[in-house]
C-alpha positions in Angstrom: 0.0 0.0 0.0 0.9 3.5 -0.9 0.6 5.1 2.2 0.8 8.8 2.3 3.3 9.5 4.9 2.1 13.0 5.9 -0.9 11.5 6.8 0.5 8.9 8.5 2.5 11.9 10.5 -0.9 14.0 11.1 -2.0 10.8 12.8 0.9 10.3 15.1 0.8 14.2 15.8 -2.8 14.0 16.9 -2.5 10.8 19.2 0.6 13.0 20.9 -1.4 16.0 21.4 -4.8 14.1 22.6 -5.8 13.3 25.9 -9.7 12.2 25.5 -9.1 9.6 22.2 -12.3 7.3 21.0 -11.7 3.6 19.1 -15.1 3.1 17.1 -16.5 0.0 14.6 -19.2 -0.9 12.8 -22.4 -2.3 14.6 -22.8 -6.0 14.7 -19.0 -6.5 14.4 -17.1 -8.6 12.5 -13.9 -10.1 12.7 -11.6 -7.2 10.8 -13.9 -5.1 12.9 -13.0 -6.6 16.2 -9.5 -7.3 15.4 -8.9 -3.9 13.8 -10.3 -2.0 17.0 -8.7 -3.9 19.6 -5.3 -3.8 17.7 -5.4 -0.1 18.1 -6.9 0.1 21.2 -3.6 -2.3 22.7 -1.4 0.0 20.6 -2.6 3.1 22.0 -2.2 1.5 25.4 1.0 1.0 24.9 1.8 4.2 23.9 0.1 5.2 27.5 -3.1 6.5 26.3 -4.9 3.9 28.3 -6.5 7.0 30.9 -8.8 8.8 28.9 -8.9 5.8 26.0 -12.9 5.1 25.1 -13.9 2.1 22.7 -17.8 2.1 21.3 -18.9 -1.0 19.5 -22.7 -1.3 19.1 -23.9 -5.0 19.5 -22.8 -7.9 20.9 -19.2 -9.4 20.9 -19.9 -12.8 19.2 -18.6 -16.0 21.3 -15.7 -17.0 19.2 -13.8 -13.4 19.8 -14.3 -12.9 23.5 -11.2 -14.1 24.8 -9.6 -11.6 22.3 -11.7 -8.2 23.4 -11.4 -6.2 26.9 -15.0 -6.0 27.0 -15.1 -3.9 30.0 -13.6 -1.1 28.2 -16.1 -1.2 25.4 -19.0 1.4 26.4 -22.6 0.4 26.3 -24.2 3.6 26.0 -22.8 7.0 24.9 -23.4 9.9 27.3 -22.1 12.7 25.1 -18.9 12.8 25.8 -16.3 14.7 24.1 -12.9 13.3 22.7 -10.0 15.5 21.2 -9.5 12.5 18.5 -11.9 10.0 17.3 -10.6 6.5 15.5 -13.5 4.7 13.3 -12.4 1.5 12.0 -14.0 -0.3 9.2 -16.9 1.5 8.7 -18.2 2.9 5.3 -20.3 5.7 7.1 -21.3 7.1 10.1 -24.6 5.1 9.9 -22.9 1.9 10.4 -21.5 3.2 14.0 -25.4 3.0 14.7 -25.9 4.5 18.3 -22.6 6.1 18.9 -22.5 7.9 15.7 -23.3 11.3 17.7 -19.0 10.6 18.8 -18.4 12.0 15.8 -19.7 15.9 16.0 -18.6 16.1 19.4 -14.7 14.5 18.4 -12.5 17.6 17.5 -10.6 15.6 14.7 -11.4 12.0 13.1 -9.5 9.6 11.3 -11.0 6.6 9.5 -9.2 4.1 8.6 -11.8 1.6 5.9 -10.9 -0.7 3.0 -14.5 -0.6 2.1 -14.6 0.8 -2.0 -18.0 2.7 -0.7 -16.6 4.8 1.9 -17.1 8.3 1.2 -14.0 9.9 3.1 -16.1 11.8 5.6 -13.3 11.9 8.0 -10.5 14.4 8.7 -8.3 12.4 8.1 -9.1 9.0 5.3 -7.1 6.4 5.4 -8.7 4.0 2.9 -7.8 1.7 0.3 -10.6 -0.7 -1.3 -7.7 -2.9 -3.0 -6.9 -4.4 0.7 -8.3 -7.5 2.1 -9.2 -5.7 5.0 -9.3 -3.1 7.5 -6.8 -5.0 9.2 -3.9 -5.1 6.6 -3.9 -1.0 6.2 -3.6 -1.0 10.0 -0.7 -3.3 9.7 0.5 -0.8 7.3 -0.1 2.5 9.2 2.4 0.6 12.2 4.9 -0.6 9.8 5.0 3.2 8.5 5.2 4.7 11.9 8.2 2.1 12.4 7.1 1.2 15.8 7.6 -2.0 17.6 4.5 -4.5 17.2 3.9 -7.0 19.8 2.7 -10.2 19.5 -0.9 -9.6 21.3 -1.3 -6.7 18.7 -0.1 -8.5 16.2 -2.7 -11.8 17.1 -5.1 -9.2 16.7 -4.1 -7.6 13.3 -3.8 -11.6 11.9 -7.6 -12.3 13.2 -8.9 -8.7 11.1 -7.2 -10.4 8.2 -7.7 -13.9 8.5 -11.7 -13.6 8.8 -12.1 -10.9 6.3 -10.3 -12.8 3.1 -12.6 -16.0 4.6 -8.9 -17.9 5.9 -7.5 -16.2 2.8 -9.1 -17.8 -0.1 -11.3 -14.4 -1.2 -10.4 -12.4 -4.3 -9.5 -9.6 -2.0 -6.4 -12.0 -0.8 -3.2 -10.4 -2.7 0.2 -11.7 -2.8 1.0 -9.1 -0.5 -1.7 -10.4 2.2 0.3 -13.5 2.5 3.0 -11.7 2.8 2.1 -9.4 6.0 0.7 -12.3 7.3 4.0 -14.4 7.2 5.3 -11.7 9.1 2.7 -11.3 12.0 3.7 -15.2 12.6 7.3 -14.2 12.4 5.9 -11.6 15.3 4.6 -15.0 17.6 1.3 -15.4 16.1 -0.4 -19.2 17.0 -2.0 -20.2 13.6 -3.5 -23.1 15.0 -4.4 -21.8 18.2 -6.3 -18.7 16.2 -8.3 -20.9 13.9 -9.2 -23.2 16.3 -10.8 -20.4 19.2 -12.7 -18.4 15.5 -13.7 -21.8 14.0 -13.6 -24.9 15.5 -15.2 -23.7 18.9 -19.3 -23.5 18.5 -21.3 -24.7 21.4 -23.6 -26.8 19.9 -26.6 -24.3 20.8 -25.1 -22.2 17.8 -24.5 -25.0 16.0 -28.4 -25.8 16.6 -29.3 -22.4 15.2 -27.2 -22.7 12.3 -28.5 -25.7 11.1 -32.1 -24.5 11.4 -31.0 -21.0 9.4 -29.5 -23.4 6.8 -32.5 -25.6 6.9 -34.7 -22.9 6.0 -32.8 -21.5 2.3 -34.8 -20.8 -0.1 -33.5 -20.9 -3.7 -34.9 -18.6 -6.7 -34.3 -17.7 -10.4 -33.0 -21.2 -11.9 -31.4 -21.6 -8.2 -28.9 -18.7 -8.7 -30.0 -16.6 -5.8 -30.5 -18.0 -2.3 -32.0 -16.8 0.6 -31.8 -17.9 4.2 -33.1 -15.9 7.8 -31.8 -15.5 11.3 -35.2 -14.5 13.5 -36.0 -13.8 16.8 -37.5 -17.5 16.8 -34.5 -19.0 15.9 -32.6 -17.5 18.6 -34.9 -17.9 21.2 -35.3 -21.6 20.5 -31.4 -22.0 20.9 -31.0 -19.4 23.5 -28.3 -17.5 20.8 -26.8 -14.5 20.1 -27.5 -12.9 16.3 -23.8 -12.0 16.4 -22.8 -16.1 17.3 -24.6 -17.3 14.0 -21.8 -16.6 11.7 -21.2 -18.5 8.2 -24.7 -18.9 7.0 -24.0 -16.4 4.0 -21.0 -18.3 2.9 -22.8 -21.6 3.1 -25.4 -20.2 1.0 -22.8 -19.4 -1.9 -21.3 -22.5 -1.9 -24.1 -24.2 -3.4 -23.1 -24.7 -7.1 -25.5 -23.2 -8.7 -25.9 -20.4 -6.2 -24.3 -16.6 -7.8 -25.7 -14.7 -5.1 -26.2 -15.3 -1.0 -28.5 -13.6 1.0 -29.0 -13.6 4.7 -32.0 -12.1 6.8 -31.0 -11.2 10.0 -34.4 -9.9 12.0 -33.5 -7.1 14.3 -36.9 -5.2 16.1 -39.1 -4.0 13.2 -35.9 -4.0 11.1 -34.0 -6.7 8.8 -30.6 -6.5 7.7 -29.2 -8.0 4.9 -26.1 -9.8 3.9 -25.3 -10.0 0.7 -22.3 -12.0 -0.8 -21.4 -12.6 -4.8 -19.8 -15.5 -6.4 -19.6 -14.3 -9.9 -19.8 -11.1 -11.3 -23.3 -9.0 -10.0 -21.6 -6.1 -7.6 -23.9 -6.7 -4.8 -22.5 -3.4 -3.2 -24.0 -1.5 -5.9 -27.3 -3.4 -4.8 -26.8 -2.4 -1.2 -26.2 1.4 -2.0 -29.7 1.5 -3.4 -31.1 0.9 0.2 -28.6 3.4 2.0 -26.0 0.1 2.6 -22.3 -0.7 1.5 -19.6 -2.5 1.3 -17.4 -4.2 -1.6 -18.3 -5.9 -5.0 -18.4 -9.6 -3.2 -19.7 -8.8 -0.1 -22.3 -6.1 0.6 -24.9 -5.3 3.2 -27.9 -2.7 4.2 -30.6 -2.3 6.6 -33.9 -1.6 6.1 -37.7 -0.5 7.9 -39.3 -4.2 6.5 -40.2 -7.2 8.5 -38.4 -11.0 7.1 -40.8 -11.1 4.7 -41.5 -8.2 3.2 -37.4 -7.9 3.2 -37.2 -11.1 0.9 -39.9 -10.0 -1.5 -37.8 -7.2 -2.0 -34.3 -9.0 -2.7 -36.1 -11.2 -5.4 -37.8 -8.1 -6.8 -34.3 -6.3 -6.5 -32.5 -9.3 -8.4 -35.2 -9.6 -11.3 -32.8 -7.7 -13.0 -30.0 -9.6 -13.1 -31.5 -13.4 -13.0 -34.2 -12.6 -15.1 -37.4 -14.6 -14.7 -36.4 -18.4 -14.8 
């Protein structure tokens, strides 16, 4: 990556000359989101920033990261406070911090630091580059160009970001140079085996439960090119699960054969958010920009005012277009 380095020195100026600092992601977070936040958050630690250091994640840490998150130090509710400098990680737009995204007006400066190819650089400071696997990997970058000493904790974290946003490398955003930064975080101490095994090989079998009645339930349309699947309230509740612990549905969907484009339903109130991921070649974040959503050309999301139902009526409506009537 191409990192501007007088950017890179704007952000190492501010951190110096900030005492109140806030770490945000994206609601419902996700590996890269996790991973990315907590990386900085250690980082800043380190740097002795820990007294007036705030981290704002709306929604629920899912089971698999715990260990890696200091969950005490991630606020539940913001109180209007005000911060000299304001980090937000991963996130396309200020919509996606949900209900902290108030941090930002009352932060003096911002930096964002997003791979996403949506992200509209509302920040004082952007930091974005939609060629990278993640979130993770720029971060990984921004350190290396601040030629500071990583530490294997940080670095743990950085490897998680990247290792659950390329899908254990083997997306199209995986570059050479991913597997490259990645052979050095292990060179930095980071337990392969020991990471994959907490992310993926650790469901209780309640959230196994829950996944196999979300799978159970896809639904398959246009010549069996776009499938559908839902996480409700019911589905929960019958497990006694978190929506954040039912990960991997939308990838299951796209690896049906047939199957070009995976949907998820995920019921939330009176709301449903959607999930989107592409096999081939539909640009499911254009899809997701037409409902106020984001992301990249694989995998895409939004959020919108419709119960389950009326939600999937629109995604086969939406994808007419491109499937055609089969």
């Amino acid at each position: 990556m191409n990192l501007k380095m007088n950017n890179i020195e704007k952000v190492f100026e501010l951190i110096n000359n900030s005492q109140n600092i806030c770490i945000s992601g994206h609601k419902s977070p996700d590996g890269d989101c996790i991973g990315s936040v907590m990386a900085l958050y250690r980082f800043l630690k380190r740097l002795g920033k820990s007294k007036n250091l705030t981290v704002c994640i709306e929604g629920t840490i899912p089971f698999n990261y715990r260990q890696y998150v200091d969950e005490d130090v991630i606020i539940k509710e913001y109180d209007n406070k005000k911060f000299d400098l304001l980090f937000i990680l991963d996130c396309s737009d200020l919509e996606r911090l949900g209900k902290f995204k108030d941090v930002y007006k009352n932060s003096k400066k911002s930096v964002c630091i997003d791979h996403h190819k949506t992200n509209k650089s509302y920040a004082d400071i952007n930091i974005i580059d939609s060629s990278m696997s993640s979130t993770g990997e720029i971060l990984y970058d921004v350190f290396k160009a601040l030629n500071v000493k990583i530490t294997k904790e940080e670095a743990s974290l950085i490897y998680i970001a990247i290792l659950t946003d390329t899908g254990k490398f083997s997306y199209s955003n995986t570059s050479s140079d991913t597997h490259r930064k990645a052979a050095e975080l292990i060179d930095l101490g980071v337990q392969v085996a020991e990471i994959d095994n907490t992310i993926y090989n650790s469901k209780p079998s309640n959230i196994v439960k829950a996944f196999i009645d979300c799978v159970g339930g896809i639904e398959l349309y246009y010549g069996n090119r776009l499938g559908i699947a839902s996480i409700t309230k019911g589905v929960l509740e019958k497990n006694n699960a978190d929506m954040g612990d039912i990960d991997g549905v939308v990838e299951f969907i796209r690896e049906i054969k047939e199957v070009e484009v995976s949907c998820v339903l995920k019921e939330n109130e009176n709301k449903t958010r959607v999930s989107l991921r592409s096999k081939n070649n539909i640009d499911v974040s254009e899809v997701s920009v037409k409902f106020g959503g984001g992301g990249h050309a694989k995998a895409a999301g939004f959020e919108v005012n419709k119960d389950v139902k009326n939600t999937k009526e629109l995604l086969i409506n939406t994808f007419k277009e491109y499937f055609g009537e089969q």
